[in-house]
C-alpha positions as CSV (number, residue, x, y, z in Angstrom):
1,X,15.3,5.7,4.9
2,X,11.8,4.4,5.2
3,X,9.5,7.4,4.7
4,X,5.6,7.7,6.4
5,X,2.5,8.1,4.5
6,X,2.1,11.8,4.2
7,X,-1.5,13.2,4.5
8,X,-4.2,12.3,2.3
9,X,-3.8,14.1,-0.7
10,X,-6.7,13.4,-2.5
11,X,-10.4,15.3,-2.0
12,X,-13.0,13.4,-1.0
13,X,-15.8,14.9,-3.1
14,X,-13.3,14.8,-6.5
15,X,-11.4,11.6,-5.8
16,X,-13.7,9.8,-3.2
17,X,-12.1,5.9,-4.7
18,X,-8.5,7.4,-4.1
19,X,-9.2,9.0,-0.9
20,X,-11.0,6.1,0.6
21,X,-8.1,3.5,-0.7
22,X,-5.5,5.4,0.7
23,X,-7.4,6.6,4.0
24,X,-7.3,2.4,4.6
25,X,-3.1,2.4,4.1
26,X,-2.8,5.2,6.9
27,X,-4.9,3.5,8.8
28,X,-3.0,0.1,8.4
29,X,0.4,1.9,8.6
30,X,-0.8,3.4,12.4
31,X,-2.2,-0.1,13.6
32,X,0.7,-1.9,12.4
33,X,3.1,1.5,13.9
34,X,1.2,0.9,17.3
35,X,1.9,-3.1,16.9
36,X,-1.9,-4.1,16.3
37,X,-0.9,-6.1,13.3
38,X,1.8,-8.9,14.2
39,X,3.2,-10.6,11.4
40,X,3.6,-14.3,11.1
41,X,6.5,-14.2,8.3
42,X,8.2,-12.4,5.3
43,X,7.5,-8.4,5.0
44,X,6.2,-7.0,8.3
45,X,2.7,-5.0,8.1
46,X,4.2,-1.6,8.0
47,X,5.9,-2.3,4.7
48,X,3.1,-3.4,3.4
49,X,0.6,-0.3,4.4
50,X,3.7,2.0,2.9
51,X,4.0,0.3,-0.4
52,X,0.0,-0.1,-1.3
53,X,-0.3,4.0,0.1
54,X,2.9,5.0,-1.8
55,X,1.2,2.7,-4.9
56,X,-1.9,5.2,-4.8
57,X,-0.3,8.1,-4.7
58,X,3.1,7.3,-7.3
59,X,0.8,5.7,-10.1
60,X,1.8,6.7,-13.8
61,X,-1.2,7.2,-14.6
62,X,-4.8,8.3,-13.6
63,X,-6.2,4.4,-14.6
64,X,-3.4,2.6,-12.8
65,X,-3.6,4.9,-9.3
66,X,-7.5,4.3,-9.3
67,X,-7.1,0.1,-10.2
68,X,-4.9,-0.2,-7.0
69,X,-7.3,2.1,-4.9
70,X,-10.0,-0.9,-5.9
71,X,-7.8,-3.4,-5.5
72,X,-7.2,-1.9,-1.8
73,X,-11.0,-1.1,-1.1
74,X,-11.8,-4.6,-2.4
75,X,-9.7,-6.5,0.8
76,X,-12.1,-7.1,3.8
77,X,-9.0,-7.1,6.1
78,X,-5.9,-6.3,7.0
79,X,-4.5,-9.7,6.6
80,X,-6.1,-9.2,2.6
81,X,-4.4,-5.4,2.3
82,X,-0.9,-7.4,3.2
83,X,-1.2,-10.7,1.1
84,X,-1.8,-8.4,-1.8
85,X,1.3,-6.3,-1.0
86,X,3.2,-8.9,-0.3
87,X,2.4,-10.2,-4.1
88,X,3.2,-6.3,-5.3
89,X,6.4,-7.3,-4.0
90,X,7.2,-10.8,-5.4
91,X,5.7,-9.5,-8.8
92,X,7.3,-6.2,-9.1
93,X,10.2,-5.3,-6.9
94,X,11.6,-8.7,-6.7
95,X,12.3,-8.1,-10.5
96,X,14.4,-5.1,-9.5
97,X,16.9,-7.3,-7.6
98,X,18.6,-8.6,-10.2
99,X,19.3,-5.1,-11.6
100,X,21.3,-3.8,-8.1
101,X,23.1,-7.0,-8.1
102,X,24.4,-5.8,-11.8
């Protein structure tokens, strides 16, 4: 079952990167929730919000959760935050298909 993006978790004077990064996925997952983002094809804009947020917060490790918050504060726009999920996807969970299918 899809979950939502709980609550920021992370303090803006300790972890000011991390809160900002996945401030912009709540904001993207309640635009594309209220429709603002449509999506011309492949993963719809929700998903994409979800998995970058869910990214932040489920790193392994204190490097990896604060190279993705970059990587999210780095897009200009919304269309950016998805085409970089959207390669999350191809790169990493595609991989995973194979192993269901087992």
């Amino acid at each position: 079952m899809p979950q939502p993006l709980p609550a920021n978790p992370y303090n803006i004077n300790t972890n000011p990167r991390e809160h900002d990064a996945y401030a912009t996925c709540v904001t993207y997952e309640a635009r594309a929730i209220a429709g603002l983002h449509p999506v011309p094809s492949g993963v719809t804009s929700l998903v994409c919000a979800r998995l970058l947020g869910y990214m932040i917060l489920c790193a392994p490790t204190d490097t990896g959760g604060e190279n993705i918050s970059n990587e999210v504060q780095s897009c200009a726009n919304t269309e950016q935050l998805a085409d970089m999920a959207k390669l999350y996807i191809k790169t990493f969970l595609r991989c995973c298909e194979c192993l269901v299918l087992l």
